[in-house]
C-alpha distance (Angstrom), angle and dihedral (degrees) to the residues before:
residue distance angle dihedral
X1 . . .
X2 3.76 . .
X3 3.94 120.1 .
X4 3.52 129.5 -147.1
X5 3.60 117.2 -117.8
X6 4.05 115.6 -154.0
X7 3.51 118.1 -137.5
X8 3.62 101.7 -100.0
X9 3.01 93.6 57.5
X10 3.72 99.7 47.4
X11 3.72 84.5 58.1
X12 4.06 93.5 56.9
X13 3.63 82.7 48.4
X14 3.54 84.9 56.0
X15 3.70 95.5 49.1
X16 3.99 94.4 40.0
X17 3.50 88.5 61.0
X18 3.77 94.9 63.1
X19 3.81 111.0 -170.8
X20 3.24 109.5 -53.0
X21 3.66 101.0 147.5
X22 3.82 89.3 48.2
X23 3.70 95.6 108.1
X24 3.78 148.4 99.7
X25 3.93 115.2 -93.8
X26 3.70 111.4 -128.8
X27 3.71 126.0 -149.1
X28 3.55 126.9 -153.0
X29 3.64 146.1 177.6
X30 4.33 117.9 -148.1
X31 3.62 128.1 -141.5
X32 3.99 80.0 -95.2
X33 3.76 91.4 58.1
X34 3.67 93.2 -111.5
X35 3.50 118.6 147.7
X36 3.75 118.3 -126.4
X37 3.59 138.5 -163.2
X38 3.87 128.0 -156.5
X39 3.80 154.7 139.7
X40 3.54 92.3 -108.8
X41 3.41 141.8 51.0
X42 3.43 130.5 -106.8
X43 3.94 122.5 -94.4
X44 3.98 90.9 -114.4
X45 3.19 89.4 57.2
X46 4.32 85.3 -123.5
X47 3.46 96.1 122.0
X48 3.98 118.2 120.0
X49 3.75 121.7 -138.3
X50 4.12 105.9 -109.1
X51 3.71 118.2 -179.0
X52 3.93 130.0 -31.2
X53 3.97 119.6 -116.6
X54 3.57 133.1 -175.7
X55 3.86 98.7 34.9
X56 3.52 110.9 -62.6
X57 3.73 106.8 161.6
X58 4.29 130.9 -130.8
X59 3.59 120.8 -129.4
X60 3.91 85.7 -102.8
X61 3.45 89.9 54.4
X62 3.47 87.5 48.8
X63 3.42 97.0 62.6
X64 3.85 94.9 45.4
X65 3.37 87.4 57.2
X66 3.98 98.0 52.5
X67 4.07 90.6 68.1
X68 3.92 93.8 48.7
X69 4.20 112.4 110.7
X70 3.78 104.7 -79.7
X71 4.43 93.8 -116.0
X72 4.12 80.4 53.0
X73 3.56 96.3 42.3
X74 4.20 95.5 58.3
X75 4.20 87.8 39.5
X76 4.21 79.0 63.5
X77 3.29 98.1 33.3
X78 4.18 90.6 54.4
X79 4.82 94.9 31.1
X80 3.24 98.4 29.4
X81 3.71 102.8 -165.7
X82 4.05 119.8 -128.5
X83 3.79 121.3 176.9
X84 3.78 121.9 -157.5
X85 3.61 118.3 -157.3
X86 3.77 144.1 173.5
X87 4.02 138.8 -154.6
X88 3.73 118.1 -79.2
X89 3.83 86.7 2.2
X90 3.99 104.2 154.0
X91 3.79 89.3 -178.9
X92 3.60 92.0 49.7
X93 4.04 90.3 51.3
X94 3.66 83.8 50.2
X95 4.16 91.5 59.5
X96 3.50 94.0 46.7
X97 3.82 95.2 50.5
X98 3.82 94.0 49.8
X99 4.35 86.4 43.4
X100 4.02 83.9 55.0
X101 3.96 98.1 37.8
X102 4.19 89.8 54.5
X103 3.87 83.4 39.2
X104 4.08 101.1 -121.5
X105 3.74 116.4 179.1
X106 4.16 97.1 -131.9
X107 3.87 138.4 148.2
X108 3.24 123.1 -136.1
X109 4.16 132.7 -146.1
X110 3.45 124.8 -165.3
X111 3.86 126.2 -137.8
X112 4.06 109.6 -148.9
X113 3.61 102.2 124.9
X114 4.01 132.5 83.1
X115 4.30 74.2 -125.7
X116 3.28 101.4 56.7
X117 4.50 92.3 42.6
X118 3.45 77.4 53.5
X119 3.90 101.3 51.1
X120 4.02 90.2 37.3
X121 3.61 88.2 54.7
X122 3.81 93.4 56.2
X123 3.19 105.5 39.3
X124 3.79 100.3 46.8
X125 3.86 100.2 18.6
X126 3.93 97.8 -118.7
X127 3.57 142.5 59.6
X128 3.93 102.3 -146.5
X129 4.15 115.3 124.2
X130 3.13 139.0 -81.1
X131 3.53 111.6 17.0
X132 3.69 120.4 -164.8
X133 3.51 121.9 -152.7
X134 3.90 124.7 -159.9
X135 3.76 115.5 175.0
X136 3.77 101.0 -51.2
X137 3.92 94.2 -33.4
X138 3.94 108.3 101.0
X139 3.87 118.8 -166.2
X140 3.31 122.4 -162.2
X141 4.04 130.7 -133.5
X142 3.28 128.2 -2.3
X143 3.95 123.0 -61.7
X144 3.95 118.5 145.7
X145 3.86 97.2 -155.1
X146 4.06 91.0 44.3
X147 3.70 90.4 50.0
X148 3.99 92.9 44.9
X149 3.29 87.7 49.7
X150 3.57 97.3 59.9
X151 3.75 93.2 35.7
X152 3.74 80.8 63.4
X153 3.75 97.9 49.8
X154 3.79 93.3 50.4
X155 4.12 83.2 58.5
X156 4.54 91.2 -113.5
X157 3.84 103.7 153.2
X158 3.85 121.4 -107.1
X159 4.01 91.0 -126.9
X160 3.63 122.6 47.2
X161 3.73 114.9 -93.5
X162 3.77 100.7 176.4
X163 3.71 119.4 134.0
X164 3.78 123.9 -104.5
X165 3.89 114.1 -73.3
X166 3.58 95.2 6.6
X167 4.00 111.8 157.6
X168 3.74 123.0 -169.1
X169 3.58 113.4 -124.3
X170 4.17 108.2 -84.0
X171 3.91 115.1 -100.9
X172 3.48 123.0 -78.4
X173 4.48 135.5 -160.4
X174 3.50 101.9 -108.6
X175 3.91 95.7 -129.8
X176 3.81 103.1 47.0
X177 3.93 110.3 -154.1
X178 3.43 122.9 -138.5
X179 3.48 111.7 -134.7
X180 3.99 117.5 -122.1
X181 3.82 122.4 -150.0
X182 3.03 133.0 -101.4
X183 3.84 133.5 -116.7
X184 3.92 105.4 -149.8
X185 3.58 113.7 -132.7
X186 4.16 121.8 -99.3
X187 3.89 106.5 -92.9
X188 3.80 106.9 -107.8
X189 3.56 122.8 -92.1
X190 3.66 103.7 -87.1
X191 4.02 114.7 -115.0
X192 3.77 120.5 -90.6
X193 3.73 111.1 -133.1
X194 3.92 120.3 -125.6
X195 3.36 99.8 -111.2
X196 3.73 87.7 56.9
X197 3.98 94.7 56.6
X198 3.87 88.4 62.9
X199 3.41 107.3 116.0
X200 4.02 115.4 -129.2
X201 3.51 122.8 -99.1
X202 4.26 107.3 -102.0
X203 3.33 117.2 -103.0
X204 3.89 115.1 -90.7
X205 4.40 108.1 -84.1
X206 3.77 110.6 -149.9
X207 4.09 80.1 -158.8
X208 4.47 95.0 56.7
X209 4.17 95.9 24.8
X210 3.94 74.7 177.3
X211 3.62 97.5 67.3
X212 3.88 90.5 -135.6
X213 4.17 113.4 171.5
X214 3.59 125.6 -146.5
């Protein structure tokens, strides 16, 4: 049986659940070789910052943010808004345009990689598209009146508010590699000339003066 939950109280939910997904995602490798995603880092401090879920906002962003009106500015600052999207995701499309129409500050992250399935997966325990992120409340699929209504809850205006020219921040893979160096090959063995490859005359035999080979 499935209970409705009235707006208030989907905004205490809201609250109550702090931000929990507000936080780097780590990537790992184990002494199998196994990569591993999680909240937190590992204890040799070796782990690599992947992607970011749950909101938690670049320095660009940042910035954007700081010329947003001041009663929108603390509804970001408290639901940040994260968008998670796929390739040739029509529903997806369809949650960014209603983010942009109601003018909602968000980032978004893009899931392409066997990586980033895999850090989606564990850090939101499914792998379905998109994935909308509000604060540390994640809701799942698309649905424009379930997403309004927690739009609403969080306190984002119904019409957009945003200043002119604002841009959200561009798109970005949700598990950010880091690249590793690379070793540059040994030069090839440089040719020997022909004259070289001619084998040496044997030494002199007191036994065949003649030098004759078999």
């Amino acid at each position: 049986m499935k209970l409705a939950i009235p707006l208030c109280c989907a905004a205490g939910l809201l609250l109550a659940a702090g931000c929990a997904l507000a936080q780097p995602v780590y990537r790992t490798v184990d002494a199998n070789g196994k990569v591993v995603f999680s909240d937190r880092p590992a204890a040799d401090g070796r782990a690599l910052p992947g992607g970011i879920l749950g909101g938690h906002a670049s320095a660009a962003q940042d910035e954007g943010n700081a010329a947003l009106p001041y009663e929108l500015r603390q509804v970001v600052g408290r639901y940040p808004v994260t968008l998670y999207t796929g390739e040739d995701c029509a529903p997806c499309a369809s949650g960014r345009s209603l983010l942009v129409a109601r003018g909602v500050p968000f980032s978004e992250r893009t899931v392409r990689t066997t990586e980033d399935v895999q850090a989606l997966q564990d850090l939101s325990g499914q792998g379905s598209l998109p994935l909308l992120g509000i604060g540390a409340q994640q809701v799942k699929g698309f649905s424009e009146a379930q997403w309004s209504q927690y739009l609403d809850a969080a306190g984002y205006p119904k019409s957009t508010q945003l200043p002119s020219g604002y841009r959200n921040p561009p798109a970005a893979p949700l598990v950010a590699l880091r690249s590793l160096p690379v070793t540059p090959a040994a030069p090839a063995p440089a040719p020997v000339p022909a004259a070289a490859q001619r084998v040496a005359p044997a030494a002199a035999n007191p036994g065949n003066p003649a030098g004759i080979r078999f």
